[in-house]
VEXDO-646610 format. One line per 5 residues: number of its first residue (from 0); for each residue z, y, x of C-alpha. Coordinates in steps of 0.02 Angstrom, whole numbers, plus 32768, in hexadecimal, padded with zeros to 4 digits. Example, Ala and Ser with C-alpha at 12.3 -4.5 7.8 and 13.67 -1.06 7.14 Angstrom:
// VEXDO-646610
0) 8186,7F1F,8267  8165,7FCB,82AC
This chain:
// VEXDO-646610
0) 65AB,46DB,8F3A  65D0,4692,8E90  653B,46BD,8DFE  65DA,46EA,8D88  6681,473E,8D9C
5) 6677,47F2,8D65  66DD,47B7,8CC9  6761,476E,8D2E  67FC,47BD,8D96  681F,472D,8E0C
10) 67DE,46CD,8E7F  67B1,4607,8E4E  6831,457A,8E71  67F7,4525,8F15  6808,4474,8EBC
15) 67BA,44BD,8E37  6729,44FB,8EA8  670C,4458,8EED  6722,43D9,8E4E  669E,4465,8DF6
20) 6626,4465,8E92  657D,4411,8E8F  652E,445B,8F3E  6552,43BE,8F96  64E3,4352,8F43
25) 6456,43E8,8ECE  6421,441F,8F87  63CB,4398,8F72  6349,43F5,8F06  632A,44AD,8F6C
30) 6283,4480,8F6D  6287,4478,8EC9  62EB,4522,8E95  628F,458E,8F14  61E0,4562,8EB5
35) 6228,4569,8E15  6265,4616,8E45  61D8,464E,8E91  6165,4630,8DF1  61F4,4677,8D98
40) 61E2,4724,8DF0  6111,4704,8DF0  611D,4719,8D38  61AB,47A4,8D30  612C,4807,8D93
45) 60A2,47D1,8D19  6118,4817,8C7D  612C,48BC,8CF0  61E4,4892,8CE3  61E6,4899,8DA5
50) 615D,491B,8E13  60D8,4895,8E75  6146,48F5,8F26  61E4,489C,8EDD  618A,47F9,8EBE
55) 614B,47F3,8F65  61E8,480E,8FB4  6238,4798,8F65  61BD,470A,8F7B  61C1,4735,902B
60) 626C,4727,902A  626D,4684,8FE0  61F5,4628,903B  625E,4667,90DA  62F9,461A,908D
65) 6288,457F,9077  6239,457A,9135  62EC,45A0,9175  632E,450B,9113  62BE,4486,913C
70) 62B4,44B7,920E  6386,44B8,9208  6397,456C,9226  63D3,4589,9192  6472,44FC,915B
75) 6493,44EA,9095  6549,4525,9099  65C5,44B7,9034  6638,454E,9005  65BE,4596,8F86
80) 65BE,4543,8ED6  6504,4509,8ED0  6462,450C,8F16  642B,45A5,8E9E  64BA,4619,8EC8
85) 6497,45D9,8F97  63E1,460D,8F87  6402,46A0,8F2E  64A4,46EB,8F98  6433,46D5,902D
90) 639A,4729,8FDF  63F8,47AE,8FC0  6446,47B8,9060  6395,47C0,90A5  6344,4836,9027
95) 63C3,488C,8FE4  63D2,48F0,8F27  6318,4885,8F01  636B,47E2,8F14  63E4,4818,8E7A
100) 6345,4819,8E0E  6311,4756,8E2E  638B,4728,8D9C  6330,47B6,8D24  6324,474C,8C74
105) 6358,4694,8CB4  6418,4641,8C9B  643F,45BB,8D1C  6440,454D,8C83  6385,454B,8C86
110) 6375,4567,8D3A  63CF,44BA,8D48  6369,4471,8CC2  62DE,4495,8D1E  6303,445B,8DD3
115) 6345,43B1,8DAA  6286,4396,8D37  6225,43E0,8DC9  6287,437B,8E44  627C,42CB,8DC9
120) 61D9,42F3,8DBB  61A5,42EB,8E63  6214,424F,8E8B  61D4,41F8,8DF9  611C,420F,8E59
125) 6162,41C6,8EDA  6191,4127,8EAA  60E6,4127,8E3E  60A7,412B,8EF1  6124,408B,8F3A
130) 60F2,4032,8E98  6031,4045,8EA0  6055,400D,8F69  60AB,3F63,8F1D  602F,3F3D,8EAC
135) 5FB0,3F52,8F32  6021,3ECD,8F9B  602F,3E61,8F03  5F83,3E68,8EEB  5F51,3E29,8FA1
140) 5FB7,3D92,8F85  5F74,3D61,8F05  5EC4,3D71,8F38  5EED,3D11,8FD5  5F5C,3C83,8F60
145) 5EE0,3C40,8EDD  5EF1,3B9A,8F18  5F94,3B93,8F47  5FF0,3B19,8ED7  6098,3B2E,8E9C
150) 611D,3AEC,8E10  6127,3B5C,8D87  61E4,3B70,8D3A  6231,3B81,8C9E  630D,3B6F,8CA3
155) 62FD,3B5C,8D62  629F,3AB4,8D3E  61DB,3A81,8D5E  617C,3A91,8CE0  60B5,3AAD,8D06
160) 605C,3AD4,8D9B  601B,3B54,8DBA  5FCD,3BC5,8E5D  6038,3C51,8EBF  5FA7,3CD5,8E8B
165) 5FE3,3CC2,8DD5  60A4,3CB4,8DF2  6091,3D5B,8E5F  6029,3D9A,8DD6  60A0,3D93,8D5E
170) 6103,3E28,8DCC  6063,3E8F,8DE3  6075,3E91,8D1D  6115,3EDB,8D23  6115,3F60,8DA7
175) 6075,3F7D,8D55  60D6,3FAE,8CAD  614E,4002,8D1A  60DA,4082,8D57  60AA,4096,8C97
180) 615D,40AD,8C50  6166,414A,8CE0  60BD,4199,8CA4  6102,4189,8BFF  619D,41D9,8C35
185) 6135,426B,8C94  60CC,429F,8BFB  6166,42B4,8BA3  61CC,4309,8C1E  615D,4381,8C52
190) 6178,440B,8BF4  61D5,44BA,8C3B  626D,44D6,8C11  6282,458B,8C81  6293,4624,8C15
195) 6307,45D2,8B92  6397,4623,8BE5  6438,45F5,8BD3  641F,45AC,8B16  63BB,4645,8AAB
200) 6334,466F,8B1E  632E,4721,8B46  62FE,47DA,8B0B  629B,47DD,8BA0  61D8,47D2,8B8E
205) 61B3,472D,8BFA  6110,46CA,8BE9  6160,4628,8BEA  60C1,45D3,8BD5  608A,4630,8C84
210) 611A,45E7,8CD4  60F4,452F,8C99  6044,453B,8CE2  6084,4577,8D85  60F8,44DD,8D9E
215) 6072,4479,8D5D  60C6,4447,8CB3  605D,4425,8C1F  60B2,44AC,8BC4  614A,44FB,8BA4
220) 61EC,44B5,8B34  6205,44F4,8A71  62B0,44DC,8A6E  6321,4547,8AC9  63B7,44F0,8AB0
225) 6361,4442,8AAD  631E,447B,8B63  63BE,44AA,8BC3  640C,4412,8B83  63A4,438D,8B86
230) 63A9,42FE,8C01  633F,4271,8B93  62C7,426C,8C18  6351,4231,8C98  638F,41B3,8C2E
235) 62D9,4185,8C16  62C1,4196,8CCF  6350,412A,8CFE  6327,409B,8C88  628F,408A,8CCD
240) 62E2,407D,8D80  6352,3FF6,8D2F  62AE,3FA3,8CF9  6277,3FB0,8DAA  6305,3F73,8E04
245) 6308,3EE7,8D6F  6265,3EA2,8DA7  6277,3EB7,8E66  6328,3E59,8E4F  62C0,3DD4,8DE4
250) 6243,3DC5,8E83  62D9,3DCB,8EF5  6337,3D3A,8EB6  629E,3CCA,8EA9  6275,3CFA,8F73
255) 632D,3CBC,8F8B  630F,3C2C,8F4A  627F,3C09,8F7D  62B5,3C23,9031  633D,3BAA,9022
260) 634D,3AF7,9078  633E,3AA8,8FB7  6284,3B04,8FA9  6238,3B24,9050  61A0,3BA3,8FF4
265) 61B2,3C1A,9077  61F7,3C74,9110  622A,3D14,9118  6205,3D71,91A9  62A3,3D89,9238
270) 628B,3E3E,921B  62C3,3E36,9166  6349,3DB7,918A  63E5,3DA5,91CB  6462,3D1F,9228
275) 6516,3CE5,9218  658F,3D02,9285  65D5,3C63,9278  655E,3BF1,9258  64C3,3BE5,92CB
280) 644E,3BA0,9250  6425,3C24,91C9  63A4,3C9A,91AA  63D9,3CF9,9111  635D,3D59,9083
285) 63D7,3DEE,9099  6363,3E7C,9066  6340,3E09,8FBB  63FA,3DF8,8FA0  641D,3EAF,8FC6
290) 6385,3EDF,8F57  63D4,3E6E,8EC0  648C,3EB6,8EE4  645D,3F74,8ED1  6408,3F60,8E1B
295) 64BE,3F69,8DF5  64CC,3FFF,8E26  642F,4043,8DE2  6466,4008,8D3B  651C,4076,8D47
300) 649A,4104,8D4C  644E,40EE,8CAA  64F9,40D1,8C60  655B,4154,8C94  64DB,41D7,8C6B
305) 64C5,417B,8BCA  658F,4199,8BA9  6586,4242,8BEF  651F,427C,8B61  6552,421C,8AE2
310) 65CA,4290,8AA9  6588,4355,8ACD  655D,43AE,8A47  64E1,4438,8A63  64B3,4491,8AD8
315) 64DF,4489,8BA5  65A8,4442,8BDF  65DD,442B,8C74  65C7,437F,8C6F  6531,4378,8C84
320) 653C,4398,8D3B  6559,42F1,8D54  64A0,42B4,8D20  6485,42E3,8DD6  64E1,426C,8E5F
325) 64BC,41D6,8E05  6418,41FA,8DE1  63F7,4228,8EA7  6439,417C,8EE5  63D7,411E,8E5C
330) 6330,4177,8E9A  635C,4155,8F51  638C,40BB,8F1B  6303,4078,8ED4  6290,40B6,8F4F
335) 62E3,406C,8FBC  62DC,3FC5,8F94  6216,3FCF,8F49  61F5,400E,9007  625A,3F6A,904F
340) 6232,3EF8,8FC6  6168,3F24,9007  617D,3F2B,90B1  61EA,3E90,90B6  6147,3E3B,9044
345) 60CB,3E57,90AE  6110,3DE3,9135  6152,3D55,90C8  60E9,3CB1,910D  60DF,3C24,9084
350) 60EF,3B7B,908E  605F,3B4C,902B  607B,3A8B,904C  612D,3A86,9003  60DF,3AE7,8F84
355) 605C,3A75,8F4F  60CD,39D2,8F7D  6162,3A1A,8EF9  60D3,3A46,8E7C  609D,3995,8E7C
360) 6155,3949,8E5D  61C2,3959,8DCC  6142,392D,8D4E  60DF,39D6,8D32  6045,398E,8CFC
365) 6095,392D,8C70  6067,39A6,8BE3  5FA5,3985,8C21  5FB7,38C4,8C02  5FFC,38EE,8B5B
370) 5F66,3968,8B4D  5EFB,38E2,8B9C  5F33,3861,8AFD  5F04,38E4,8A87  5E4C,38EE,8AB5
375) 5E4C,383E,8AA3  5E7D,3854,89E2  5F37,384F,89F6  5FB6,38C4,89A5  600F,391D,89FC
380) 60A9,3900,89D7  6094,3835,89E6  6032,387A,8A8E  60E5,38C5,8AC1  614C,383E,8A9F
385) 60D1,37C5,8B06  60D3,382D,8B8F  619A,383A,8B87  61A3,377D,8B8D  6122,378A,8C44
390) 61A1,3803,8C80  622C,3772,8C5E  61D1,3704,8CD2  619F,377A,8D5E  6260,37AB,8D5F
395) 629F,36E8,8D6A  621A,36DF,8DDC  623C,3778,8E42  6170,37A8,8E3E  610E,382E,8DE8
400) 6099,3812,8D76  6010,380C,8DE7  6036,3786,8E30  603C,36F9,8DA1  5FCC,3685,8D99
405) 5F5C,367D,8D01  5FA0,35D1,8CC1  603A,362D,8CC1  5FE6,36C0,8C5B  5F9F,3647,8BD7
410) 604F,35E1,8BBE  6086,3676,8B79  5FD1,36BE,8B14  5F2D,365B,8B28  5EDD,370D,8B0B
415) 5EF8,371A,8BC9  5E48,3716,8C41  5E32,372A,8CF9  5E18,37E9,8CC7  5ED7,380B,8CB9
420) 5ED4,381D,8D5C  5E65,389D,8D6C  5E95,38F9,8CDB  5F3F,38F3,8D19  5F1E,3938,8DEC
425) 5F62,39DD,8E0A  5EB3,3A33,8E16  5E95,39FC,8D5E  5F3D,3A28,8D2D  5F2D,3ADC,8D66
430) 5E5C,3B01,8D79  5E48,3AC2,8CBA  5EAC,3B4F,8C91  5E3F,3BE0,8C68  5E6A,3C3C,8BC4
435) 5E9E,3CF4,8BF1  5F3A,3D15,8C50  5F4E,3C43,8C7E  5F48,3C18,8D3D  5EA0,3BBC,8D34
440) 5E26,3C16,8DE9  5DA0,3C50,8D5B  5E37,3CA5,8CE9  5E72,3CD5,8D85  5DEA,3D2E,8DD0
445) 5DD2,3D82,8D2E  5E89,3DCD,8D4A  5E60,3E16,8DE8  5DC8,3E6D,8DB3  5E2C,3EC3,8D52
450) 5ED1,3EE8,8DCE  5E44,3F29,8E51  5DFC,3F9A,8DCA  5EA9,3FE2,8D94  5EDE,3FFC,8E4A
455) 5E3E,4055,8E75  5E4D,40C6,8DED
């Protein structure tokens, strides 16, 4: 049963059928079109524009359809058009003439409009849900990793040191602003767009403000035409999945290499690796890789919706149909990996010895003899260059800085006492750290006073 066709004296073009069909991939959200419905006909009754007997019949109806769909007695058939004119050809096979009244003062337009919120509302909860179980991940590392020294990087090179707990810290920011961008994206979102009908609304009495509260939207839409046709909230939606998959692909290259032979930081577990087939050897980060590879396609999302609507004027076109299969795969998508990317987290084992050994080569505790010089009434920018000149000598040398003696110290600066050498051991370089946000344990511990207290809440 097609929803149209009275005004038309053939039949539909079998290619035509198929290239314009969208029930392969919006059966995806029944769920979704059987509650709108049913709130739809809840308030119809309300606006005695259907008797309470024809309401109840029809819910009945629909939550049959429902029950029959999800224990596979009932199959979504691929010959009908979409999910709406499915549910409602069978509804009305079942019911009979009081089916014909579930479409009383509603277009598909808005129907449509409706589903794909409902159904991006509930995925975005979901990932909300893989996020907050991330951050909860992230956050036992780092309690368990205050100590654990590390090299911190800037252009792949070492730079400071630093501890593990404030490295991983740095992603618990992130998915933490993740999981804000998508409550920013819900308050705007939800808003009803059901009773704007196809672009006018309708001569029909509804209480569209009834209808929000039913589906549990803060209210309903002001703009009919605005409300059929909008799809900001998917574009919103999927940049914040490009966001995600940004930062996981961030994490994911930095697990690759840290699992490689050149950095030895950890091991991945064999059930989140893989072998060749050739050579015997390797033990590959494959779920990082794959993680990193399919932000690509997470990206193509965002910009083909962005170039779908780019060029519509208002209200609904046909092209919007296609807001749907890319947005589908970039939800599973993403879930996907955050579900991986977690589980494969938990069972990472770190090398906390290579860690510490890398941290204390490659000179990243030469900006705290510079700082050292300055407390001794140096400027810091003759503090720099004298510093520079050590590094020279450690390089000809092949020795860190450390490991001068102090004769060799004071050939360069007499300003140099036995305390260099304190000022300049790893602990110092890292624990003397303490303003807010820097890796120092006190700074530290501040920071996850405050993680624990935004997870709990």
């Amino acid at each position: 049963m097609k929803l149209w066709g009275g005004r038309f004296t053939k039949e539909t073009d079998k290619l035509v059928h198929n290239f314009n069909s969208s029930i392969s991939f919006d059966q995806k959200f029944y769920l979704q079109d059987i509650r709108g419905s049913i709130a739809h006909v809840t308030m119809l009754a309300k606006q005695n524009i259907l008797t309470q007997e024809e309401k109840e019949t029809i819910i009945n109806g629909l939550n049959d359809i429902r029950s029959d769909i999800e224990n596979g007695t009932l199959t979504i058939d691929s010959s009908y058009e979409d999910i709406h004119s499915f549910i409602e050809s069978k509804l009305i096979e079942r019911i009979g003439e009081s089916g014909k009244k579930l479409h009383t003062g509603r277009s598909r337009n808005d129907q449509v409009a409706l589903d794909m919120k409902l159904y991006t509302r509930d995925e975005l909860f979901e990932i909300d849900v893989l996020l907050n179980d991330l951050l909860n991940t992230l956050y036992q590392m780092m309690e368990k990793n205050l100590d654990t020294y590390m090299p911190g990087f800037t252009h792949l090179q070492k730079a400071q040191p630093i501890t593990l707990a404030h490295h991983i810290g740095a992603y618990f920011e992130m998915f933490q602003r993740d999981r804000s961008r998508l409550k920013d994206i819900y308050q705007r979102m939800n808003y009803c767009p059901l009773g704007s009908g196809a672009l006018a609304g309708t001569t029909y009495p509804l209480d569209r403000a009834y209808t929000a509260r039913l589906l549990d939207f803060t209210d309903a839409t002001q703009n009919s035409m605005d409300s059929v046709s909008d799809r900001d909230y998917l574009i919103e939606f999927l940049n914040s999945l490009s966001i995600i998959m940004m930062h996981l692909s961030r994490f994911s290259e930095e697990i690759i290499l840290w699992n490689s032979n050149e950095y030895q930081f950890i091991e991945i577990d064999d059930g989140y690796s893989t072998g060749s087939s050739i050579m015997p050897q390797k033990k590959n980060p494959d779920i990082a890789e794959l993680v990193r590879g399919k932000t690509g396609r997470v990206y193509g999302a965002l910009l083909s919706l962005l170039t779908t609507m780019k060029g519509l004027p208002l209200a609904y076109n046909k092209d919007m149909q296609e807001d749907k299969e890319l947005t589908f795969d970039a939800i599973d998508t993403v879930k996907g990996c955050l579900s991986l990317f977690n589980d494969m987290l938990k069972t990472i084992r770190f090398q906390k010895c290579n860690m510490e050994k890398s941290a204390r080569c490659g000179f990243t505790n030469a900006t705290d003899a510079a700082d050292y010089l300055v407390k001794k009434g140096l400027p810091f920018r003759d503090a720099h260059g004298i510093i520079g000149q050590l590094v020279l000598l450690c390089i000809e040398k092949n020795c860190s800085l450390d490991e001068l003696s102090l004769e060799e110290y004071r050939k360069i600066s007499d300003v140099f006492e036995h305390d260099i050498y304190e000022a300049i051991s790893l602990r110092t370089c890292v624990e003397k750290r303490n303003t807010m946000g820097a890796p120092g344990k006190e700074a530290m511990l501040k920071t996850l006073e405050i993680y624990k207290d935004y997870l709990s809440n």
